[in-house]
C-alpha positions in Angstrom: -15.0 62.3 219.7 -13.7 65.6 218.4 -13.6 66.7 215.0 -9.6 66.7 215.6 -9.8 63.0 216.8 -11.5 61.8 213.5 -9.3 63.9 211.1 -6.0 62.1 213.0 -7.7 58.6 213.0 -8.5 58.8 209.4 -5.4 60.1 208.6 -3.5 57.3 210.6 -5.5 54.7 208.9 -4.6 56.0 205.7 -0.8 56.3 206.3 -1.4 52.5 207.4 -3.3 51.1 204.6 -0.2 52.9 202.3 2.0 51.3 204.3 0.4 48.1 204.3 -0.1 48.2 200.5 3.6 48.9 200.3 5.0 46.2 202.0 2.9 43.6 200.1 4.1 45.4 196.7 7.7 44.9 197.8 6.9 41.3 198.9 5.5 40.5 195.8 8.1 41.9 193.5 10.8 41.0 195.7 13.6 38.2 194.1 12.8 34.8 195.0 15.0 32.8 196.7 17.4 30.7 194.3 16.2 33.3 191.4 19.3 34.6 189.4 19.7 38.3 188.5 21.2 39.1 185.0 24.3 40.2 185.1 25.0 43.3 183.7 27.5 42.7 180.6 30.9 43.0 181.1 33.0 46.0 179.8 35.8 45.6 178.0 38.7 47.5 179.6 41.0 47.2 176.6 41.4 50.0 174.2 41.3 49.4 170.6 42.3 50.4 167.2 40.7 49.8 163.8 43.1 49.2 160.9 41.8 49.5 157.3 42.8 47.2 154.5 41.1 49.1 151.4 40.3 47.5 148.1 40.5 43.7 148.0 39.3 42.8 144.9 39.3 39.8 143.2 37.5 37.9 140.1 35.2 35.4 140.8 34.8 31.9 139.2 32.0 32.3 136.5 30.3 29.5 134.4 32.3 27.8 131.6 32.2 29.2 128.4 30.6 32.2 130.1 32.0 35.7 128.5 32.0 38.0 130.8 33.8 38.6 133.7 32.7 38.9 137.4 34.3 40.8 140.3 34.5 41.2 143.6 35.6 43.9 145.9 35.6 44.3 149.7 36.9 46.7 152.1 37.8 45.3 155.8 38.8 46.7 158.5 40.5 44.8 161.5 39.4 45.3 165.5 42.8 45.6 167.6 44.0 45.9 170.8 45.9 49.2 171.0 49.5 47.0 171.9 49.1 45.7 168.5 48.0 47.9 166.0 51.7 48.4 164.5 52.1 44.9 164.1 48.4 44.4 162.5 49.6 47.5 159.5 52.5 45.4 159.1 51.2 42.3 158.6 48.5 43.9 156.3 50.5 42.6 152.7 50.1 39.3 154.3 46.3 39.8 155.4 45.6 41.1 151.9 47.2 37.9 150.8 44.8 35.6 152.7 41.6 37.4 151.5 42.4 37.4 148.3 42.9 33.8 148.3 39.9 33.1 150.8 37.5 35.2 148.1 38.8 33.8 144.7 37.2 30.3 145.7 34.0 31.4 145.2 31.8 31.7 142.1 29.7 34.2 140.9 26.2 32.5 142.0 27.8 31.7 145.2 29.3 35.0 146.3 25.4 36.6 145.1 23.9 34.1 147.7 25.7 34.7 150.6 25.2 36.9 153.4 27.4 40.2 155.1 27.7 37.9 158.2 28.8 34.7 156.2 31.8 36.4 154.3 33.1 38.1 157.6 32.8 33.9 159.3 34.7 32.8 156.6 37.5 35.5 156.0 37.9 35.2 159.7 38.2 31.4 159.9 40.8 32.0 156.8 43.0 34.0 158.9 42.2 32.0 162.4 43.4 29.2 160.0 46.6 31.1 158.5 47.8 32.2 162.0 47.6 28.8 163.1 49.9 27.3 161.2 52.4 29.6 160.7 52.2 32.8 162.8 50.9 32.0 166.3 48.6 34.5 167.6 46.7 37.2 165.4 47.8 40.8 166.1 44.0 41.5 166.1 40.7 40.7 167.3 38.1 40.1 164.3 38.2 41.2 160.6 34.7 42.8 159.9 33.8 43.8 156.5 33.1 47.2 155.7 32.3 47.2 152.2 31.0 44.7 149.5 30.8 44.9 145.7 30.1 41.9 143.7 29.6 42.6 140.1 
C-alpha cells in the first residue's frame, strides 16, 4: 500500500469517527419524545404610559398617649396602556383619595414592618376594590410604589 493510500485511509477513518461521535452527541442531547420545551415568554404588544401621583402623605396611627407624631409619605406611579393614560391623570384626585385612605389604617409599628412589595399588594387591592364597586374597569394596569418615607 502506498504512502498516499494510508494518508487517505487514515484520514477517512478520522472524518468517520467525527462523524460518528457527532451523531451520538446529537442523539443524546436530542429532546425526548413527550418532553416539553419552555416557551419563550410572551411579549407584550401594548404600549404603555407611566403616570405619577407625587406626594401621598399621610399620619400614621401611633400608641395612645404617645406625643409625637408619625408620618408617612409615598410616591406611586401607575402602569397604563397608552388608550388610557388621559383618563388615568384624570382620575388621579380620586386615586389620591383611595391611598390616602388605604395608608391611614395603619400604625406606626405596622407600616415599619412591612415590606416594598406588601404596601404595593395592598394599595393595589384598594383600588381593585374601589373600581369594583363603583367605577368598572381601572384606566390602568398596576400602581407600583416608587418612593417610601415613614417617619
Amino acid at each position: 500500500m502506498s504512502k498516499l493510500n494510508r494518508t487517505l485511509l487514515l484520514v477517512g477513518a478520522l472524518v468517520l469517527t467525527a462523524g460518528v461521535g457527532a451523531g451520538a452527541a446529537w442523539w443524546l442531547l436530542r429532546p425526548q419524545d413527550g418532553a416539553t420545551k419552555e416557551a419563550a415568554p410572551a411579549i407584550d404588544p401594548q404600549e404603555y404610559r407611566y403616570v405619577n401621583l407625587e406626594k401621598v402623605i399621610v399620619m400614621l396611627r401611633g400608641r395612645t398617649g404617645e406625643s409625637m407624631s408619625h408620618y408617612l409619605a409615598m410616591d406611586l406611579v401607575f402602569k397604563t396602556p397608552l388608550k388610557s393614560e388621559k383618563t388615568t391623570k384624570e382620575h388621579l384626585p380620586l386615586l389620591r383619595s383611595v391611598a390616602v385612605m388605604e395608608l391611614s389604617r395603619y400604625s406606626q409599628e405596622k407600616a415599619a414592618a412591612m415590606t416594598l412589595e406588601e404596601f404595593a399588594a395592598n394599595i393595589n387591592r384598594a383600588f381593585n376594590d374601589r373600581y369594583a364597586r363603583e367605577h368598572g374597569e381601572k384606566p390602568f394596569v398596576e400602581a407600583m410604589v416608587s418612593k417610601l418615607i415613614i417617619e
